[in-house]
C-alpha positions as CSV (number, residue, x, y, z in Angstrom):
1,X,0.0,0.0,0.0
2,X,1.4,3.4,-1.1
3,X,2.7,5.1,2.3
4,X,0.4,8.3,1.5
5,X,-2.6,6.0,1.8
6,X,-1.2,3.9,4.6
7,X,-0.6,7.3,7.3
8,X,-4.2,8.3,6.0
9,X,-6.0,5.4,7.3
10,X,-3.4,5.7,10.5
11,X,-4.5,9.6,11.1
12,X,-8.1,8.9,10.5
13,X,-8.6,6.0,13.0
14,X,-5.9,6.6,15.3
15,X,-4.1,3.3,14.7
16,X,-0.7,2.1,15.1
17,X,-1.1,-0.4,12.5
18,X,-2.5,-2.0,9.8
19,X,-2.2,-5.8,10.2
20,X,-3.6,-6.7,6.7
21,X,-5.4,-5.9,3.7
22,X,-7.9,-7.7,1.9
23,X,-9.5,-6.6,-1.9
24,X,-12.8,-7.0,-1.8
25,X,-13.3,-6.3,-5.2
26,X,-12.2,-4.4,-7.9
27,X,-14.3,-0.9,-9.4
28,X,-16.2,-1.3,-12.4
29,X,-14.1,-1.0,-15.3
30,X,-11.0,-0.8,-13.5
31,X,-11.2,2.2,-11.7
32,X,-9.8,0.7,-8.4
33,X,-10.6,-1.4,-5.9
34,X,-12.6,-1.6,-2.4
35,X,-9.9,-2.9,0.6
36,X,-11.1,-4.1,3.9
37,X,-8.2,-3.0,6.2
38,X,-7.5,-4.8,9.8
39,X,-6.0,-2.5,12.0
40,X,-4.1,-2.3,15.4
41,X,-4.3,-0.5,18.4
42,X,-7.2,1.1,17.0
43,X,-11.0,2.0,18.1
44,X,-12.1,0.7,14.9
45,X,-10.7,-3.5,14.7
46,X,-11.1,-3.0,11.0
47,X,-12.0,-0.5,7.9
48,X,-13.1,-0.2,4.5
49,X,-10.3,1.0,2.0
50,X,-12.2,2.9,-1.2
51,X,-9.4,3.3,-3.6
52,X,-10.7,5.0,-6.6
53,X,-7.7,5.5,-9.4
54,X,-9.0,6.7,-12.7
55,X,-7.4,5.5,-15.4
56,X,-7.2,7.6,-19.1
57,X,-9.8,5.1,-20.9
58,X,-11.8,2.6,-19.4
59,X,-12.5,-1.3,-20.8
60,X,-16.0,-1.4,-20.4
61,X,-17.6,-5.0,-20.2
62,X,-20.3,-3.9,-22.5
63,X,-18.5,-1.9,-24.9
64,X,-19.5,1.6,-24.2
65,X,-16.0,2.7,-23.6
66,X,-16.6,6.3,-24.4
67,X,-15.6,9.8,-22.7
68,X,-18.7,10.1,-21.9
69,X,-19.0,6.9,-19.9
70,X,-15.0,8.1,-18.2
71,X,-16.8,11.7,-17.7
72,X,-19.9,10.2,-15.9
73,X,-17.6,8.1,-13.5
74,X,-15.3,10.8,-12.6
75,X,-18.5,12.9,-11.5
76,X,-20.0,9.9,-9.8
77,X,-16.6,9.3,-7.7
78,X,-17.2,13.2,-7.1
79,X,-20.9,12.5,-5.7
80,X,-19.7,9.7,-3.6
81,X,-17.1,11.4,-1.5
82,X,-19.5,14.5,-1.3
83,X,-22.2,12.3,-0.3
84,X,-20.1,10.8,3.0
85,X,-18.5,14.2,3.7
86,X,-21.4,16.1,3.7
87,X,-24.8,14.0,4.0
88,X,-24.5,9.9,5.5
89,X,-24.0,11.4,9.1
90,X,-28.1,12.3,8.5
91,X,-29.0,9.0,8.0
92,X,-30.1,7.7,11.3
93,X,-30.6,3.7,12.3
94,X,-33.6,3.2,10.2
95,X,-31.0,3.9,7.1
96,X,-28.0,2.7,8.1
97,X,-24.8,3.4,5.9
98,X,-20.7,3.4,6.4
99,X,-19.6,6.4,8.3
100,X,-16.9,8.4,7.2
101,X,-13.7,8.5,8.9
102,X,-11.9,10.4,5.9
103,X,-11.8,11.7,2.3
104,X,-8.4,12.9,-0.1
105,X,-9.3,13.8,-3.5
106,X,-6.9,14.5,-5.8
107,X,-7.2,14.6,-10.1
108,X,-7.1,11.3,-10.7
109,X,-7.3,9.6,-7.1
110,X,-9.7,9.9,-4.4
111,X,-9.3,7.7,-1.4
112,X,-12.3,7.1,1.0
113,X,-11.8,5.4,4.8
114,X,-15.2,4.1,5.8
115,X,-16.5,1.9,8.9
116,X,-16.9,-1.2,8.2
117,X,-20.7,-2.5,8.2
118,X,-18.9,-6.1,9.0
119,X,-17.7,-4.9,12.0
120,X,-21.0,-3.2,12.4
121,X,-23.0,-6.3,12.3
122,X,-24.2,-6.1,8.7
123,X,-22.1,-9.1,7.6
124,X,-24.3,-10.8,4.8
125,X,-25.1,-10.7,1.7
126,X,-27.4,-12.0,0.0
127,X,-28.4,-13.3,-3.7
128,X,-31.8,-14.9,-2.8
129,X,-34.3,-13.2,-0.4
130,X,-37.3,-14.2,1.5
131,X,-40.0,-11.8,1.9
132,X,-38.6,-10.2,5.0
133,X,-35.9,-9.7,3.4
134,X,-37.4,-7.5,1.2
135,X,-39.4,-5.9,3.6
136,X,-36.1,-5.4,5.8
137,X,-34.8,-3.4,2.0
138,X,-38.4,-1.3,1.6
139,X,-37.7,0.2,5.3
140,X,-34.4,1.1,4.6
141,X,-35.4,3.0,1.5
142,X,-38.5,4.1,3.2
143,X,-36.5,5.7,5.7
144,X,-34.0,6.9,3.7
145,X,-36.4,8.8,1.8
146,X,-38.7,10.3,4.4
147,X,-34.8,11.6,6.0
148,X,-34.6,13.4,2.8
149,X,-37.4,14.5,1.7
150,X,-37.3,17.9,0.0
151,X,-34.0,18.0,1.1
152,X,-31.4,20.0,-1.8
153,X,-29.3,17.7,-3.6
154,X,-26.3,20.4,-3.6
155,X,-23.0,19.0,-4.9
156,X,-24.7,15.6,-5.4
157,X,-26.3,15.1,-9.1
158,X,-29.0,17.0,-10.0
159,X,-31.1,13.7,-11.1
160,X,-30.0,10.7,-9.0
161,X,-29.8,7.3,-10.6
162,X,-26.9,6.0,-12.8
163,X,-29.7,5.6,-15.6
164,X,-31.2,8.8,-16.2
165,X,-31.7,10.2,-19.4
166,X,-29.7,13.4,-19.5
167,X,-26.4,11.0,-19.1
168,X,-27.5,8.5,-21.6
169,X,-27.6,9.9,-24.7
170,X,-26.2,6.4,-26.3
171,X,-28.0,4.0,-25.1
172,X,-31.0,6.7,-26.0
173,X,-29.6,6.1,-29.5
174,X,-29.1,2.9,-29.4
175,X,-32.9,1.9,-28.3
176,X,-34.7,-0.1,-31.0
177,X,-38.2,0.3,-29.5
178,X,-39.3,4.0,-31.2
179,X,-42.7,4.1,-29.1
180,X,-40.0,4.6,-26.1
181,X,-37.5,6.2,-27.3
182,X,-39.9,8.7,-28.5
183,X,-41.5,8.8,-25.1
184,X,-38.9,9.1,-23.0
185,X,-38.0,13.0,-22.8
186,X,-41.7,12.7,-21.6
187,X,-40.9,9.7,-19.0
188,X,-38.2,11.1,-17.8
189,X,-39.6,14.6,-17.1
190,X,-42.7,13.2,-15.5
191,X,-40.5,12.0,-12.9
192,X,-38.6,14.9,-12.8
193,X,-41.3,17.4,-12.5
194,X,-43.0,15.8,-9.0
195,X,-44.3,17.8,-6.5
196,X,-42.5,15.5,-3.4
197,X,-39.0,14.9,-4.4
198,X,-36.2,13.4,-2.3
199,X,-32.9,12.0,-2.0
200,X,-32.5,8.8,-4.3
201,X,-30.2,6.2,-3.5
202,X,-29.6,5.9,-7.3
203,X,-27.9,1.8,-7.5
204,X,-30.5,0.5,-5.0
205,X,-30.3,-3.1,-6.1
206,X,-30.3,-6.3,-3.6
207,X,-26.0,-6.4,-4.0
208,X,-25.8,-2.8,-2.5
209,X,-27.5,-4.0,0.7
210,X,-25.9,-5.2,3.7
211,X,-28.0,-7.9,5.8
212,X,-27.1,-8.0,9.5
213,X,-27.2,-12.2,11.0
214,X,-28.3,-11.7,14.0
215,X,-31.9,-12.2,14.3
216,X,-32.7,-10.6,17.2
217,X,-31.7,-7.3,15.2
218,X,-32.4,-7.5,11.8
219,X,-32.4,-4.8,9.5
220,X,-29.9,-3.9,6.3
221,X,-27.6,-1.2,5.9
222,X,-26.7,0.2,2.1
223,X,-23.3,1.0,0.0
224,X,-22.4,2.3,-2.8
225,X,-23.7,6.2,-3.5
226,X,-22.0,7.1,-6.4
227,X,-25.5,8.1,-8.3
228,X,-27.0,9.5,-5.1
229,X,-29.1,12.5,-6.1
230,X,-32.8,14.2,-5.9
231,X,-35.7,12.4,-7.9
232,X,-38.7,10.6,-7.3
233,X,-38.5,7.6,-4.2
234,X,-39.9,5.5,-7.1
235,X,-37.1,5.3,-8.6
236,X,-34.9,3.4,-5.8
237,X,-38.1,1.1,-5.6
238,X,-38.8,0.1,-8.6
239,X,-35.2,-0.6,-9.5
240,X,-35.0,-2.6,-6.3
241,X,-38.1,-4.9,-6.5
242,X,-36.6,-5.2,-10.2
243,X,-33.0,-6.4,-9.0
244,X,-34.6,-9.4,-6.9
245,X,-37.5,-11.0,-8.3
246,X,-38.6,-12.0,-11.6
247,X,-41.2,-11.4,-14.3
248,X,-44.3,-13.5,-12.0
249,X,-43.0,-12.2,-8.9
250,X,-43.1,-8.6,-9.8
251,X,-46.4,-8.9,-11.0
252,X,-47.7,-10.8,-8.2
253,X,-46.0,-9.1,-5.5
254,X,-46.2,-5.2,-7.2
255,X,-49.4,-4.2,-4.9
256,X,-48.4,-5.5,-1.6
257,X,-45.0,-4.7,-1.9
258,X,-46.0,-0.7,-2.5
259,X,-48.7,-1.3,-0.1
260,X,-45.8,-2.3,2.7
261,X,-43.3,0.6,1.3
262,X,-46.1,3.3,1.9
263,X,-47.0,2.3,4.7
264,X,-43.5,2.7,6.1
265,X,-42.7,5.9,4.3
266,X,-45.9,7.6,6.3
267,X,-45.3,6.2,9.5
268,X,-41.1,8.3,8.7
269,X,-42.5,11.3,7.1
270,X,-45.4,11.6,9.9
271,X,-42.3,11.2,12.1
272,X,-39.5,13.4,10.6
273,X,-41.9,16.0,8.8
274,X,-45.1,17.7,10.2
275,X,-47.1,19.6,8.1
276,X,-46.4,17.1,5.0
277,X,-49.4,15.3,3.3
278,X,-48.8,11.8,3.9
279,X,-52.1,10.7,1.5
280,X,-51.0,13.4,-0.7
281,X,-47.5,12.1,-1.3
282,X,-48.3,8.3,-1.7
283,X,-51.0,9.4,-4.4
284,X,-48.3,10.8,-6.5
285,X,-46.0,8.5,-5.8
286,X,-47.8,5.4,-6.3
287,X,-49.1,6.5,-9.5
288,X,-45.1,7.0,-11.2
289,X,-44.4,3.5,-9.8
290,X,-44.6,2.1,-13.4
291,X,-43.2,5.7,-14.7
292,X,-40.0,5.2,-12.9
293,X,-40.4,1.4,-14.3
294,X,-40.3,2.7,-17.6
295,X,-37.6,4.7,-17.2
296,X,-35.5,1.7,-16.0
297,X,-36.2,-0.2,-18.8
298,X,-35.6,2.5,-21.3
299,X,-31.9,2.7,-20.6
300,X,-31.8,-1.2,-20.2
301,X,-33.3,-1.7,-23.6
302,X,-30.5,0.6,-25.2
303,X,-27.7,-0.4,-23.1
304,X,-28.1,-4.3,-23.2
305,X,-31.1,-5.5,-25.3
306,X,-30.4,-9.4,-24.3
307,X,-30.8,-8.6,-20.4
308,X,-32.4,-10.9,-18.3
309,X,-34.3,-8.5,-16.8
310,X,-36.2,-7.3,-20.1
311,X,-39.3,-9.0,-19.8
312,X,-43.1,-9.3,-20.7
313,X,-43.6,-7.4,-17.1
314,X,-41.8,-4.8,-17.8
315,X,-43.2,-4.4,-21.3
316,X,-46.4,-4.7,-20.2
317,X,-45.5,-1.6,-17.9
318,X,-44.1,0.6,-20.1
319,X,-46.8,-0.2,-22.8
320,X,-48.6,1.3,-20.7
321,X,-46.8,4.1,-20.0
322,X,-47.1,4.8,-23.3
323,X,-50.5,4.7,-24.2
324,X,-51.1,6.9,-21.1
325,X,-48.7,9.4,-22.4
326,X,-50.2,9.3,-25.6
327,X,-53.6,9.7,-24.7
């Protein structure tokens, strides 16, 4: 580890030591990797290591290697360290994320020390879910969004999500279906132009959550806010329910799966923000649950026609969309 790194880690946490380092796994595209760092004679027994090194051109996996693509993860890496600097220490135990310990930025290198949610009990992670699993996600972003509701979005991006429109002009080129890629300026200002906006996580999918294994306190905690910005709490949900179950489930599950997320976001916002119209909120809300839906599966049409997750549910929702649109 470069010594520059090494006495950052040492300053932040007060150690004498770091007795190993283990990569968790490398950045997308190669733009560094996530360490967890054990430590000596320190508060903290261990840390996480964000190494973020940006390279001059990117290998993307799916060949958009463009400067656009190297642009939008510069800015993202940007967001991120903003995001722990500045907003996580908001984020009380219904939203659990990694605290910050310390942030140096430089041109091409930023370096983040966070807590590790390991050491904080959030130790699994999981690729199948139960039901209260889900549930356990839905209250997290519930809560996250009621902490943030109508809250700016200063030096984070304007509209949160790694998918939204104004960032995607290739994939938008890309799209095959015309009915959506002529609808999707519409789509995507729908969302934009809601009355309640908040906070969106922005990568809310089931591999950014953290599941604690003790079940006498179980909850999740979240990673990963590179695309952290103000939109619609759809957004985050939709996405979500969309990272974890497939085409039946989705359809089955859609109403009481909204039914349990609103009932948890009143219950925060009737907690964290008198004066706000609970009914009022879920009304709009609920009805751009398939808007934000659409708005998903426009960029994943465009970006990566053969994904898994293009299916007759989601075409069956963004049909609709569409005809609403264009009635």
């Amino acid at each position: 580890m470069h010594t520059a790194i090494a006495n950052t880690v040492l300053s932040a946490t007060g150690a004498r030591a770091i007795r190993s380092a283990t990569v968790i796994q490398s950045l997308w595209s190669g733009y560094g990797e996530i360490v967890r760092l054990e430590l000596e004679g320190s508060s903290y027994p261990s840390v996480i290591l964000k190494h973020i090194k940006l390279p001059d051109a990117g290998s993307h996996p799916r060949g958009w290697n463009t400067g656009r693509s190297h642009d939008r993860k510069i800015r993202s890496y940007q967001v991120e360290a903003h995001w722990y600097q500045d907003y996580a220490h908001q984020c009380d135990a219904g939203c659990p994320v990694p605290g910050c310990l310390a942030v140096n930025a430089a041109e091409n290198e930023t370096v983040l020390v966070l807590t590790d949610l390991d050491a904080d009990g959030f130790d699994l992670r999981k690729e199948n879910v139960t039901i209260e699993d889900i549930h356990a996600c839905l209250d997290w972003l519930a809560s996250f969004h009621a902490t943030f509701l109508n809250s700016p979005a200063d030096g984070l991006w304007e509209c949160g999500s790694y998918w939204h429109l104004d960032t995607r002009p290739d994939e938008l080129a890309a799209l095959e279906d015309a009915d959506l890629r002529e609808a999707a300026s519409l789509i995507d200002q729908q969302l934009r132009r809601c009355r309640y906006q908040t906070l969106v996580h922005g990568d809310a999918k089931l591999a950014n959550f953290c599941f604690t294994s003790d079940s006498r306190k179980p909850g999740v905690a979240a990673v990963d806010f590179q695309y952290v910005g103000q939109g619609c709490g759809m957004k985050d949900v939709a996405y979500f329910v969309g990272s974890c179950l497939g085409e039946d489930e989705c359809e089955a599950l859609e109403k009481p799966l909204l039914d349990y997320y609103f009932s948890r976001l009143g219950q925060q916002v009737a907690d964290k923000h008198t004066g706000v119209d609970t009914g009022e909120l879920e009304g709009e809300w609920r009805g751009l649950f398939d808007v934000a839906w659409a708005d998903f599966h426009r960029f994943l049409k465009g970006w990566s026609p053969g994904h898994w997750k293009i299916n007759s549910y989601s075409e069956q929702l963004t049909r609709r969309v569409i005809e609403r649109l264009q009635s």
